[in-house]
C-alpha positions in Angstrom: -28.9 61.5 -11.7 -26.5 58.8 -11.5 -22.9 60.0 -11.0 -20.1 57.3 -12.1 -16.6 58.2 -9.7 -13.9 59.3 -11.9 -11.5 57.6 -11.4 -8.5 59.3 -12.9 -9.3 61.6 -10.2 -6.8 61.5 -7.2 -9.3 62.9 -5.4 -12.2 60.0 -5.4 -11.1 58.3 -2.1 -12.7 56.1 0.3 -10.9 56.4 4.0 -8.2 58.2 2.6 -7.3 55.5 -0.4 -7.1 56.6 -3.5 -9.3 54.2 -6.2 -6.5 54.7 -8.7 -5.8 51.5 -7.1 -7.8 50.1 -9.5 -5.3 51.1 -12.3 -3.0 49.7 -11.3 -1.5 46.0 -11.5 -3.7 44.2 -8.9 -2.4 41.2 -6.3 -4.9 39.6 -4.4 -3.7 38.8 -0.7 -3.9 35.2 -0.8 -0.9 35.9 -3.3 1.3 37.8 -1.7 4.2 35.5 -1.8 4.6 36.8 -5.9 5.6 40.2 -4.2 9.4 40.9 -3.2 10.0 39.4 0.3 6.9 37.1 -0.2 4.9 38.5 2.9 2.0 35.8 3.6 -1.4 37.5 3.7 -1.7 37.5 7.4 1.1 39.8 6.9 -0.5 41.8 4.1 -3.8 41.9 6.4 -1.6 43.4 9.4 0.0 46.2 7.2 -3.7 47.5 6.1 -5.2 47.2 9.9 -2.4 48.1 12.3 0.2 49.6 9.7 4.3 49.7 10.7 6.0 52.7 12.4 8.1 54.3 10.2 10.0 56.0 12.5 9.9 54.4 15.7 10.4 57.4 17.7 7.3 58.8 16.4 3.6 57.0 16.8 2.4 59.4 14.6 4.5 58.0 11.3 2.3 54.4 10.9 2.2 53.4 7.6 -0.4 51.7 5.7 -0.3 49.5 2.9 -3.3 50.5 0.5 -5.7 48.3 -0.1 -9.4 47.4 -2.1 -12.4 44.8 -1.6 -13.3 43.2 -4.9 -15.8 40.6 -4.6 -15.4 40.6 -1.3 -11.5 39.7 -1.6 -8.9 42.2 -0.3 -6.8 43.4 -3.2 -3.7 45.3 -2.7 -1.2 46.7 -5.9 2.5 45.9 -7.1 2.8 50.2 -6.8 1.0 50.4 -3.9 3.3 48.0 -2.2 6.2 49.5 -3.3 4.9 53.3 -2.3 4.8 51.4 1.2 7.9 50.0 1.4 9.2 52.8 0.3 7.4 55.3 3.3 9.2 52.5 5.9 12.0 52.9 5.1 12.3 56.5 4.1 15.2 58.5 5.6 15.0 62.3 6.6 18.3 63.1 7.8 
């Protein structure tokens, strides 16, 4: 039986990112600079591998910007970016 994900389901994930990411409005890397701050896609690559520290009195707060292979290209969303930038510069007090 072939399954197909469902993807309106939050819950179909692949290392903890959701593939809603699909739904939403897609930005290659290599384009980056069209996002606010224009952050080159070495930057874009360091975000998904090594994440930021959103609180840099805890190690355990790195943030990730979400990310998707298509073709082989690393794909990364309008939302997605802005849900990280965001969850940087989040304040709890």
């Amino acid at each position: 039986m072939n399954r197909q994900p469902d993807f309106n389901n939050d819950c179909c994930t692949k290392a903890g990112i959701s593939l809603n990411l699909l739904r939403e409005i897609l930005v290659p890397f290599d384009e980056g600079r069209n996002l606010p701050g224009s952050p080159t896609k070495s930057t874009l690559r360091n975000w998904r591998d090594n994440g930021v520290l959103a609180d840099r009195s805890d190690p355990t707060s790195r943030v990730f910007i979400e990310s998707i292979r298509i073709g082989g290209r690393p794909f990364t969303s309008i939302q997605a970016f802005h849900r990280f930038i965001s969850k940087i510069n989040c304040d709890d007090s």
